[in-house]
C-alpha positions in Angstrom: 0.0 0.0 0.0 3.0 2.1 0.6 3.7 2.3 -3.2 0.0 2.7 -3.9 0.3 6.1 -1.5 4.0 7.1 -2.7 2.6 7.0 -6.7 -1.0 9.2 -5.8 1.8 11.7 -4.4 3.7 11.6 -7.4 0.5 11.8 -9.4 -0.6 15.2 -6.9 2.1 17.1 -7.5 1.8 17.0 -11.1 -1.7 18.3 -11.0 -1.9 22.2 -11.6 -3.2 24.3 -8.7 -6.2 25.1 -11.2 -7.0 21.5 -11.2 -11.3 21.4 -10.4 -11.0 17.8 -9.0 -14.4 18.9 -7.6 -15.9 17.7 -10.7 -14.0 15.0 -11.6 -15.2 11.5 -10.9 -12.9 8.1 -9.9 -14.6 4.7 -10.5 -12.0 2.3 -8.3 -12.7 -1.7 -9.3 -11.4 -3.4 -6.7 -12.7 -6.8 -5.1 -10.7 -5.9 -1.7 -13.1 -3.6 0.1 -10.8 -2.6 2.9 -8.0 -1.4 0.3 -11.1 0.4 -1.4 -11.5 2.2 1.7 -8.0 2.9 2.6 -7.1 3.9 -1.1 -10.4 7.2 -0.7 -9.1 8.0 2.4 -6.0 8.3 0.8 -7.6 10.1 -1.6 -10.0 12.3 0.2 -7.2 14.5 1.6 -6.9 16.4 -1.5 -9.7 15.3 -4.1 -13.2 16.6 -3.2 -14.7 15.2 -6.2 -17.0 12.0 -6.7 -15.7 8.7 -5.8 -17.6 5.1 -7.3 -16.7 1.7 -5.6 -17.5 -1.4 -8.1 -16.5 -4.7 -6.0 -17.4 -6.7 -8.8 -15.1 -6.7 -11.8 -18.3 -8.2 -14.1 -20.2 -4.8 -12.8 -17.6 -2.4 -14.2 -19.2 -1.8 -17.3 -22.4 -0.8 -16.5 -20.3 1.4 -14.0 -18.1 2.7 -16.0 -21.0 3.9 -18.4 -23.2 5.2 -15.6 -20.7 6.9 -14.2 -18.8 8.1 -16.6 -15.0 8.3 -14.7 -12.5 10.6 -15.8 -10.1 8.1 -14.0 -10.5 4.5 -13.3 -8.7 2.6 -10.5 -8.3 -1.2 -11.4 -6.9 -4.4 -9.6 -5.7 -6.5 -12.0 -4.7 -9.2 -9.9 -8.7 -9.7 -8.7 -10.7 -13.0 -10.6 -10.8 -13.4 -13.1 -7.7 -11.1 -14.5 -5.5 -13.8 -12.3 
């Protein structure tokens, strides 16, 4: 998790100040709810924008088109990616 947090730093500091991540959206598919919640609070210290959870890789479509991400999060180590 360590790395996770060490490469959304790196990712931060690139942002401009000017960045309106109150209107941008994160769709995180992830089968491990507890690193779903650690990864938005992780998060939630800088983005104020919308977060989706989808905890069911065969559900990330219809997420994905519902919610329409400008970033997605994936695990690609969850079933069936394995």
């Amino acid at each position: 998790m360590e790395h996770v947090l060490k490469g959304y730093a790196a990712v931060q500091s690139e942002l401009p100040a000017e960045s309106p991540s109150s209107s941008a959206t994160i769709l995180v598919i992830d089968d491990d709810r507890e690193r779903f919640c650690f990864l938005e609070r992780a998060l939630r210290k800088e983005f104020t924008g919308r977060i989706h959870y989808v905890g069911n890789p065969f559900e990330a479509e219809a997420a994905f088109v519902q919610h329409r991400p400008d970033v997605v999060v994936l695990d690609m180590h969850m079933p069936p990616f394995r």
